[in-house]
Each structure stands twice: as structure tokens, then as C-alpha cells.
C-alpha positions as CSV (number, residue, x, y, z in Angstrom):
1,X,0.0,0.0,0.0
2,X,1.4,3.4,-0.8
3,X,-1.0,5.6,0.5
4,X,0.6,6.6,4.4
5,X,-3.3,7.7,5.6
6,X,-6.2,6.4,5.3
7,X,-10.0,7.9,3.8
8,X,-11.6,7.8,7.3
9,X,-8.3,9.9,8.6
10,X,-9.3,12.5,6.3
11,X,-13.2,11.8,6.6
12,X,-12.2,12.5,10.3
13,X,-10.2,15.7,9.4
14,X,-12.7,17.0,7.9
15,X,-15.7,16.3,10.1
16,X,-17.4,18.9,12.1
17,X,-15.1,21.6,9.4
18,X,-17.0,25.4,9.5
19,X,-16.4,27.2,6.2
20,X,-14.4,30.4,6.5
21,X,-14.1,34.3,4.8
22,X,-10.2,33.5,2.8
23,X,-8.7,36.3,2.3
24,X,-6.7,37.6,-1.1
25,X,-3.5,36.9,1.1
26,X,-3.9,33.7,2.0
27,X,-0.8,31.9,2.6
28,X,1.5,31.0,-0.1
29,X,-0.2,33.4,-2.1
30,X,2.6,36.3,-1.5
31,X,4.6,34.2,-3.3
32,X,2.6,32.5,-6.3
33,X,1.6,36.0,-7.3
34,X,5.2,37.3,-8.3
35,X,5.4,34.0,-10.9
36,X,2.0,32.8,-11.8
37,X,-0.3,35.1,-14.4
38,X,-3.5,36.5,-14.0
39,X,-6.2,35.4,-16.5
40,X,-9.8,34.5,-16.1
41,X,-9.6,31.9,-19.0
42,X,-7.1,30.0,-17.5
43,X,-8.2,26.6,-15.9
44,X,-6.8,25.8,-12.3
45,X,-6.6,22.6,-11.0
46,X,-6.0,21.4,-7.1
47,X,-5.5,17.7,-6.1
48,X,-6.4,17.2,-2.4
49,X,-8.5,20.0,-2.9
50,X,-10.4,19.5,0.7
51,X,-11.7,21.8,2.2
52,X,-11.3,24.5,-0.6
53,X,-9.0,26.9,1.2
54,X,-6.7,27.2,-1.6
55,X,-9.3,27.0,-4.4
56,X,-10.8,30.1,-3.0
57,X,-7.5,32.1,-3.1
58,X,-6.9,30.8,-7.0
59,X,-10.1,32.4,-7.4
60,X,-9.6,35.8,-5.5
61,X,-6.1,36.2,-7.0
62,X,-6.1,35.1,-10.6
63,X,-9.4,34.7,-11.7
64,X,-9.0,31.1,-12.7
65,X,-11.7,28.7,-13.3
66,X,-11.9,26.3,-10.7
67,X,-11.0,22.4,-10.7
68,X,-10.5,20.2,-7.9
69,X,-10.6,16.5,-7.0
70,X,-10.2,14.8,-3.7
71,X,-11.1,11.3,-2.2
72,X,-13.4,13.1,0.4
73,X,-14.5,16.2,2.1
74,X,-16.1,17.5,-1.6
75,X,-19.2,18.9,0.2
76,X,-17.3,20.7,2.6
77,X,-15.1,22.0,0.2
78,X,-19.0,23.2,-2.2
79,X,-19.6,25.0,1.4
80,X,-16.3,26.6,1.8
81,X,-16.4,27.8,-1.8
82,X,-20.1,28.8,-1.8
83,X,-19.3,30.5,1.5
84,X,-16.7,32.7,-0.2
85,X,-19.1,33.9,-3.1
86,X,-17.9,31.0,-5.7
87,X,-20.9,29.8,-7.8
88,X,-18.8,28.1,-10.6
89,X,-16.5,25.3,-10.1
90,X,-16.2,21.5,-11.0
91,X,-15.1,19.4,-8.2
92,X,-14.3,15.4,-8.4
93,X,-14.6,13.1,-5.7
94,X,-12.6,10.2,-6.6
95,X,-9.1,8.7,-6.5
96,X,-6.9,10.8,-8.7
97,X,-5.0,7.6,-9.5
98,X,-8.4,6.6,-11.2
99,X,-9.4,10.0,-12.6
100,X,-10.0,9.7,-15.7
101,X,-9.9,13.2,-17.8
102,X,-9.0,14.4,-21.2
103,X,-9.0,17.6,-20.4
104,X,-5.1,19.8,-19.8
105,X,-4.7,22.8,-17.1
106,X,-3.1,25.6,-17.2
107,X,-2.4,25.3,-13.2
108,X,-2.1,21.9,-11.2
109,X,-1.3,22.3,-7.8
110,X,-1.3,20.4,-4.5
111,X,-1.1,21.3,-1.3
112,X,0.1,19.2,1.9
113,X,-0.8,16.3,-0.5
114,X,1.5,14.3,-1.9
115,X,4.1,14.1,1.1
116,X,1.1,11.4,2.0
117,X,2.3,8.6,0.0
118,X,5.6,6.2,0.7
119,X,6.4,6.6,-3.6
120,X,4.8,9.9,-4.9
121,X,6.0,9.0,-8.5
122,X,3.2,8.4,-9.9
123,X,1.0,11.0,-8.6
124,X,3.6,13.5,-9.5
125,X,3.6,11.8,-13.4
126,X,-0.2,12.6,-13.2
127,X,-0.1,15.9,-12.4
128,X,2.4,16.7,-15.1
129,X,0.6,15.1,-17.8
130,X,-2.6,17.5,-16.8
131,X,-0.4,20.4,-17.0
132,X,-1.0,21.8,-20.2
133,X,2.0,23.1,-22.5
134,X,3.3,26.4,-21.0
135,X,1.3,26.0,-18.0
136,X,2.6,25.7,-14.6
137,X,3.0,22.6,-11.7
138,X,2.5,23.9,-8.2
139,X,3.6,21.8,-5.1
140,X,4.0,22.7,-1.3
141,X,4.8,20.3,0.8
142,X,6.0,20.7,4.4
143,X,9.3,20.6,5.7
144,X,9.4,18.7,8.9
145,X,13.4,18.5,9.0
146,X,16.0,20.0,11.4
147,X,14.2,21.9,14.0
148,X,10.6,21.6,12.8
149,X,11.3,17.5,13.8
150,X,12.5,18.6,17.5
151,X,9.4,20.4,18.1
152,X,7.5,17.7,16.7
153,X,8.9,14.8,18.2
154,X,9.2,16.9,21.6
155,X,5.6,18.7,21.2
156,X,2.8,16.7,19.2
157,X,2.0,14.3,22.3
158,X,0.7,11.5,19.0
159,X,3.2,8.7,19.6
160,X,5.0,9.4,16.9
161,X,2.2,9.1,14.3
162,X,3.1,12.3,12.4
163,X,5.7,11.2,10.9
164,X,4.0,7.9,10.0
165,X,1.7,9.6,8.3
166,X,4.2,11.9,6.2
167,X,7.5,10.8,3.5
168,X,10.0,12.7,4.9
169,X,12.6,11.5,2.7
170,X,10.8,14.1,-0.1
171,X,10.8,17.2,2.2
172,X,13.9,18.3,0.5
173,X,14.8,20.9,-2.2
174,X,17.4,18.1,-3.8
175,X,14.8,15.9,-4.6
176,X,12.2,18.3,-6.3
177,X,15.3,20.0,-8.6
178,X,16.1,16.2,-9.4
179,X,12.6,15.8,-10.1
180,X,12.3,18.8,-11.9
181,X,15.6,17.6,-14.0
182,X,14.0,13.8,-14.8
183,X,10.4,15.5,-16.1
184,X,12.2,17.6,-18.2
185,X,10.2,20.9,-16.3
186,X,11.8,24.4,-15.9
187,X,12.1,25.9,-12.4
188,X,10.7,28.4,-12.4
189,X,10.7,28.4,-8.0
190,X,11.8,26.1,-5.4
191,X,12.6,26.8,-2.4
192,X,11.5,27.1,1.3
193,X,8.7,29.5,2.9
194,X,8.1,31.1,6.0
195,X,10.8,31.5,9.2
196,X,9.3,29.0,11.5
197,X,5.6,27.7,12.0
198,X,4.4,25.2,14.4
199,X,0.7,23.9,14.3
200,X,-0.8,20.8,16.0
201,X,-3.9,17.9,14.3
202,X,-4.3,16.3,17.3
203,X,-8.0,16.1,18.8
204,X,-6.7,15.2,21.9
205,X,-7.8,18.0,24.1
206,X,-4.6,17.4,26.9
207,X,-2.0,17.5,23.9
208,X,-4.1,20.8,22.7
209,X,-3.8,22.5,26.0
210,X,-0.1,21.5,26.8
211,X,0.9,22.9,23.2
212,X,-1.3,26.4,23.4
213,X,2.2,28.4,24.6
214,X,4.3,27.0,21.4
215,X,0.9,27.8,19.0
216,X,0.3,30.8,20.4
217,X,3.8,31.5,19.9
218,X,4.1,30.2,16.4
219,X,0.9,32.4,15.6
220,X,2.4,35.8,16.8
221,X,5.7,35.0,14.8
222,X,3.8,34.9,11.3
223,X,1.8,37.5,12.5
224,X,4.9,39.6,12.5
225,X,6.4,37.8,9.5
226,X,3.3,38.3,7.8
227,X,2.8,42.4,8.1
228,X,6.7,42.7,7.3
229,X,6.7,40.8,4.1
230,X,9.4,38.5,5.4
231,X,8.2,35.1,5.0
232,X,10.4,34.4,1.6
233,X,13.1,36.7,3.0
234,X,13.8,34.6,6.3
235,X,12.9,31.3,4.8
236,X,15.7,28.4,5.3
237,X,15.9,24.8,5.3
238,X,16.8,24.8,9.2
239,X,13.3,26.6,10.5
240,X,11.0,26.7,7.9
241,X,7.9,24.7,7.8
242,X,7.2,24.8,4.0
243,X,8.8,24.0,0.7
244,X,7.1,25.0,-2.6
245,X,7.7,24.3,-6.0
246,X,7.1,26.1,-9.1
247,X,7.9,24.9,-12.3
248,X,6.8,25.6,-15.9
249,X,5.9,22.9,-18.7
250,X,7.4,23.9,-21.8
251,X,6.4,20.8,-24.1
């Protein structure tokens, strides 16, 4: 099996989720607007699209039209869309393995998605066949090396299970400019984001409460980050909690 979660974790994730006002400067979006274009008949497409955060910000900054597929959490993801003023979009719930489409994008992107599988090869083949010619592959990915580990192993109270549930062999900059290399794509991006972020997934309400100080923490740091424009400024592969990706498709 390659997958490293399950559907009912996400089912779970997702369960009980409140749609939310996204702002234009959502995160990551800082940064994908100094290299993607802005055109309202370009087609966007996000896999792991649950619960339609990023969608939303596509939308807000670029004008794309609006694809996304996921295994789960679609109607969350119509609410969270709906909830932002987004009418028009075509959403897939299905295995993207299985997805079967003839159509090309001028966008695919994932977020926090494929770190979720022991062999992401071929997902990431997928995504670059969907990318049309001249259009763009997006990826972010985590980075949960160096000290982002420490506070992980030291702070998540899970037994470990976060890094069960994540490849951390990928969550490197070497192996998405080897990638980028094998594919044939140009780099158009790659690097890491943000100075240091720490955020926790467990519903255990103890583990909650004993990581409130390094949250709270975390939260006033990108705060600061944030207002300052410094979160692609102070990124490094020691403290940062994100690596993205943008490459262009040129055949």
C-alpha cells in the first residue's frame, strides 16, 4: 500500500469543518503571485482539494476557473467555496489515481498532499501530464526537518504518528530539482517558505492544551512575518515549515 493515511483519517479531518471568509492573502499566495499570471480563462486545477481553502484564493487572485478532485470532504469544500461567493466550479470526488480526464490545465497544484504517499511517482507523473504546454505545476509540501522535527517529536504528544503519516525523505529541495531535472520541467521556484511555524492535528484535548504556549507562539511570529513581508526573506531549510515548488511545462 502506498498511501501513508487512510480515507476515514481524512473523513475525520474533515468532520465537524465550519467554512471560513479567505482572504486575497492567503498563505502561499505572496509568493505565487510574483510568478503565476493572471487570467480569467485559464483553468486551475488542485489535487487534495479538501476543504477548498486554496481553491478560494486561486479564485480571489487570478481569476481562474476552478477544478478540484479529492477522495473526500467535496461537500465541505462546495460550502467553503459557496461561502466565499464562488458559484462556478467542477469538483471530483474520486481517487486521482483513477481520474480519468481528457482535459489539460493551465495550473495543477497540490497542497500538503502528496508528502502522504511512501512513492509519490506516480502522482507527481499525473499531475504533469494534466499540465497543459506552458502552464505551470504547483507543489508545497512541508518541511518537517532539522528543528521543525525537535518540536514535533518533543511537542505533538501523538506517539509518533506524524511522521507515519508523512514521507520525509521528499521534504527536500534536492529531490524536487532532481525531479524537476527527470520530467524535463523548468524551475521556475523552489525553495523554502516562512521562518518558522508550528501547528498541531491532534483532537486530543490534553496534547491541545499543553501545546497552546508554542501555538500561540508560532501564531504571533507569522503574524509579525506576515505584516513585514518576510516570509520568503527569512525562509531556510533549518526553520521553515514549508517547501514549494514552481515549475513551468514547456512541451
Amino acid at each position: 500500500m502506498n498511501e501513508l493515511t487512510t480515507k476515514k483519517y481524512w473523513e475525520e479531518t474533515w468532520k465537524g469543518f465550519k467554512p471560513r471568509k479567505i482572504e486575497k492573502n492567503y498563505i502561499f499566495f505572496d509568493l505565487l503571485k510574483k510568478y503565476l499570471p493572471t487570467n480569467s480563462t485559464m483553468k486551475c486545477l488542485e489535487i487534495g482539494c479538501a476543504p477548498g481553502r486554496f481553491l478560494v484564493a486561486f479564485h480571489k487572485n487570478f481569476e481562474y476557473e476552478l477544478n478540484g478532485i479529492d477522495m473526500c470532504g467535496i461537500e465541505v469544500t462546495k460550502k467553503n467555496l459557496e461561502f466565499n461567493g464562488i458559484k462556478n466550479y467542477n469538483l471530483y470526488e474520486t481517487d486521482f489515481l483513477k481520474w480519468q480526464t481528457k482535459k489539460k490545465f493551465d495550473v495543477v497544484s497540490s497542497f500538503g498532499y502528496i508528502e502522504h504517499f511512501k512513492d509519490p511517482t506516480s502522482h507527481l507523473k499525473k499531475m504533469i501530464e494534466l499540465v497543459a504546454k506552458g502552464g505551470y505545476l504547483v507543489v508545497e509540501i512541508p518541511s518537517f526537518r532539522y528543528i521543525n522535527s525537535v518540536t514535533r517529536s518533543l511537542f505533538s504528544h501523538d506517539n509518533g504518528n506524524w511522521k507515519k503519516i508523512h514521507n520525509l525523505r521528499i521534504m527536500d529541495t534536492e529531490f524536487w530539482k532532481n525531479r524537476c531535472e527527470e520530467f524535463g520541467l523548468k524551475t521556475v521556484y523552489l525553495g523554502h517558505y516562512k521562518f518558522f511555524s508550528y501547528w498541531h492535528e491532534s483532537k486530543n484535548k490534553l496534547a491541545r492544551g499543553l501545546n497552546i504556549p508554542l501555538v500561540g507562539t508560532s501564531l504571533v511570529l507569522n503574524k509579525i512575518t506576515d505584516a513585514l513581508n518576510l516570509n520568503i526573506v527569512l525562509a531556510n531549510k533549518y526553520s521553515s515549515p514549508f517547501i514549494v515548488l514552481i515549475a513551468k511545462k514547456n512541451s
